[in-house]
C-alpha positions in Angstrom: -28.8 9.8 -226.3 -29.1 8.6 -222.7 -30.4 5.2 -223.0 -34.1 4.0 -221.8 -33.9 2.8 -217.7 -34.0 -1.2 -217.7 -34.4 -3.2 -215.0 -31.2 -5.0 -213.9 -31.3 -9.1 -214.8 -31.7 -11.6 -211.7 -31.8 -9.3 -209.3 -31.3 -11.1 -205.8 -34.1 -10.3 -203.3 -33.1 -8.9 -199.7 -31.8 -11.2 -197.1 -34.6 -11.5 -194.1 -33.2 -12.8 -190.7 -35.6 -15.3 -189.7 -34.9 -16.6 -185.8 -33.0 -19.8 -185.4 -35.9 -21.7 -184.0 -38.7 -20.2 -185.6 -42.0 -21.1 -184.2 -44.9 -22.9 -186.7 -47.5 -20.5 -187.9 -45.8 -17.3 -185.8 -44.0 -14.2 -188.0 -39.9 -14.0 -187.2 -38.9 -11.9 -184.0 -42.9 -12.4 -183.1 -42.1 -15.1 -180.3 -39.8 -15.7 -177.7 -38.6 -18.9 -175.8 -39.6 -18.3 -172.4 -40.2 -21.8 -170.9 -37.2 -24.8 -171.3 -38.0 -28.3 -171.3 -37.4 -28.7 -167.8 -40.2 -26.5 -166.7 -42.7 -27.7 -169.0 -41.9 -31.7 -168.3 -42.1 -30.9 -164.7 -45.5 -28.6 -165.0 -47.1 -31.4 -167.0 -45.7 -34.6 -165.1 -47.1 -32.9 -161.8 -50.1 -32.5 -163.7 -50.3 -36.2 -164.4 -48.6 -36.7 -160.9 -52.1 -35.2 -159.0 -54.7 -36.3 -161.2 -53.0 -40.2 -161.0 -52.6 -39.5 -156.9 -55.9 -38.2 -156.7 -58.1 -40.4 -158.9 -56.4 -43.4 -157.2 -57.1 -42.6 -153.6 -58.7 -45.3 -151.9 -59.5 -47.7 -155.0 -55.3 -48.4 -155.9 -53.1 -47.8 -152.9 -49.9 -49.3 -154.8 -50.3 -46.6 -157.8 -51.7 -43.7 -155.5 -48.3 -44.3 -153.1 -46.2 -44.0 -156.2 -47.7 -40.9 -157.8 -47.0 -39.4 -154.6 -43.4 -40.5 -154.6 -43.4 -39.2 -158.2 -44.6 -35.9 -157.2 -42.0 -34.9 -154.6 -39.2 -36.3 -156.4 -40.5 -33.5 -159.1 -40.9 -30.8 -156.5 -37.1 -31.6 -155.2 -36.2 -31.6 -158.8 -37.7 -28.1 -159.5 -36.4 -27.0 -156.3 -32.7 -27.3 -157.9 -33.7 -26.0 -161.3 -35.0 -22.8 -159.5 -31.7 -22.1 -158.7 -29.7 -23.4 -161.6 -31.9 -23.1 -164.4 -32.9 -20.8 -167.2 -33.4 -17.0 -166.5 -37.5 -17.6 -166.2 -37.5 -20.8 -164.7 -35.1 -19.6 -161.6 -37.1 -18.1 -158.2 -34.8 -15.0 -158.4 -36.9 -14.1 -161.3 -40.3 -14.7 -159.8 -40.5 -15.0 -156.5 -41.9 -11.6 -155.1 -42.1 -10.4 -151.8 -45.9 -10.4 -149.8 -46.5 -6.7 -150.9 -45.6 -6.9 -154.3 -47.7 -9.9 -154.6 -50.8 -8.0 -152.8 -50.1 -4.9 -155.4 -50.6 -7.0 -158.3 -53.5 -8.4 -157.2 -55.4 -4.9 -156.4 -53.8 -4.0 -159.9 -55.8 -7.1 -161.4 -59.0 -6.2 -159.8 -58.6 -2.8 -161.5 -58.0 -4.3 -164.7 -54.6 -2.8 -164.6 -52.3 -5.2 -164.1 -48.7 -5.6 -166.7 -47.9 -8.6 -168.5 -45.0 -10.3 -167.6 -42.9 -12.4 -169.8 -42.1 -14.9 -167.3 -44.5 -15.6 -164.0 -46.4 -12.3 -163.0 -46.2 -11.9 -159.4 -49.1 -13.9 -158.0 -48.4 -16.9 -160.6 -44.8 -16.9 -158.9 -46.7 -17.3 -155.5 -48.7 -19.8 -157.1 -46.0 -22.4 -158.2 -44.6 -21.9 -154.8 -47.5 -22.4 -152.9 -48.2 -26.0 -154.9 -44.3 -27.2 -154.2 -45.4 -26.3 -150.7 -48.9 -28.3 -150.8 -47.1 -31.1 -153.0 -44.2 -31.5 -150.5 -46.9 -31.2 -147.4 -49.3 -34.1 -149.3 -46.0 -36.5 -149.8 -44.4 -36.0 -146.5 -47.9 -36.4 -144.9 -48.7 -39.6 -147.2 -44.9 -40.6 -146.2 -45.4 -40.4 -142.4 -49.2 -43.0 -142.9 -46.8 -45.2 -143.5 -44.2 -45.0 -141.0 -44.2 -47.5 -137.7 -44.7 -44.1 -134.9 -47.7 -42.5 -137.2 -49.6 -46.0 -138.9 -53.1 -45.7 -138.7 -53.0 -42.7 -136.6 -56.1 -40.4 -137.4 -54.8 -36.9 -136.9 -51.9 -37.8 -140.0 -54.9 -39.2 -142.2 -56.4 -36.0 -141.5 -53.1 -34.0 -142.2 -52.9 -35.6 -145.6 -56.4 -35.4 -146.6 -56.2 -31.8 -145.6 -52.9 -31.5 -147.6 -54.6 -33.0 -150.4 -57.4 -31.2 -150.9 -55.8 -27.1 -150.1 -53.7 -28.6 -153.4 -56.8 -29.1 -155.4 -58.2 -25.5 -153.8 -54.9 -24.1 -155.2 -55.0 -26.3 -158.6 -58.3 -24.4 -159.5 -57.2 -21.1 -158.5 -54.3 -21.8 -160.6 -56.5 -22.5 -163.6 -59.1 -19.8 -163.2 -55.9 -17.5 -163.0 -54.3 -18.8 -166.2 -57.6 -18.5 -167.3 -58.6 -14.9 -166.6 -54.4 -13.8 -167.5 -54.9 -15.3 -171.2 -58.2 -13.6 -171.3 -57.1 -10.1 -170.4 -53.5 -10.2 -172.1 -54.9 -12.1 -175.2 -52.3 -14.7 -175.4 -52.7 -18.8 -174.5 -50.7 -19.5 -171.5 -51.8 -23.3 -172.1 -50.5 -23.4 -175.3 -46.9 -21.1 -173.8 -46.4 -23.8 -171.4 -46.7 -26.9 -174.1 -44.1 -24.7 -177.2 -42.0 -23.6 -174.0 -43.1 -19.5 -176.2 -44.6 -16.7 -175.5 -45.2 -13.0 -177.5 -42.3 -10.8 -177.1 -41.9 -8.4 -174.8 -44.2 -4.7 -176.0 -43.7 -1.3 -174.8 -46.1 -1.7 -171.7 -45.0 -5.3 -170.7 -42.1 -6.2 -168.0 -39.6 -8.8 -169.8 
């Protein structure tokens, strides 16, 4: 008499792979480490870098000369992590060419542009265009206080010019970050503090 089915004692449950560094609150295999520590403690030191640089002008020379110095010791620090750094944070992974950069900005005023993993094409022109502006603001700032250009007008100019095209670009950057997190549904803010991002789906370029 074939005997009645039981159910086998202490059965182990299945093994789930969870990722190595799981992220708080997130499902395993659901985020991916996009940004190192590097990038992030250079994105928000030049953060504090501007606002210290900028708040300062005119009312603290002493802590407004030293932001600056600050600041383009963090640009020539990037510069060398954008070629020695980690796949995302290297220029061979997001600096694009003018007409790829033009492309996927028509593609964003269709509504069509991808998601990128790393920097989409016009944030890769972004970060370049601010180490630009940054380096332009210090060397400017630098040359006020050198013995050919003191208290010559036209370098005053230079810098304040310098100055403020980095504070045009600082809110394009923000309303871009801004509309990109809207459309793609994903807080770059918050990407750029963890150092994660969602992984890679079938329509989005890794």
């Amino acid at each position: 008499m074939p005997k009645p089915w039981r159910r086998s004692p202490m059965q182990k449950p299945a093994r789930t792979e969870v990722a190595a560094d799981p992220i708080p609150g997130a499902q395993p295999s659901t985020m991916v480490r996009v940004w190192d520590p590097v990038v992030r403690a250079f994105h928000w030191s030049l953060v504090a870098g501007f606002a210290i640089a900028w708040f300062t002008a005119n009312r603290a020379e002493a802590l407004h000369v030293w932001a600056g110095y600050a600041a383009a010791g963090l640009v020539a620090l990037r510069l060398t992590w954008g070629f020695v750094g980690t796949r995302h944070a290297r220029f061979a992974d997001f600096a694009r060419r003018p007409a790829t950069v033009l492309a996927y900005l028509r593609a964003i005023m269709r509504g069509r542009e991808a998601r990128h993993i790393g920097h989409n094409p016009a944030g890769g022109a972004m970060v370049l265009a601010l180490m630009l502006a940054v380096a332009a603001t210090a060397f400017t700032g630098w040359l006020m206080f050198t013995d050919q250009f003191y208290g010559d007008d036209s370098i005053v100019a230079l810098h304040s010019l310098a100055a403020h095209a980095m504070l045009g670009l600082v809110i394009l950057h923000l309303a871009g970050v801004a509309l990109a997190s809207l459309r793609h549904r994903e807080n770059l803010v918050r990407a750029m503090l963890t150092g994660c991002k969602r992984a890679a789906g079938a329509d989005d370029i890794d």
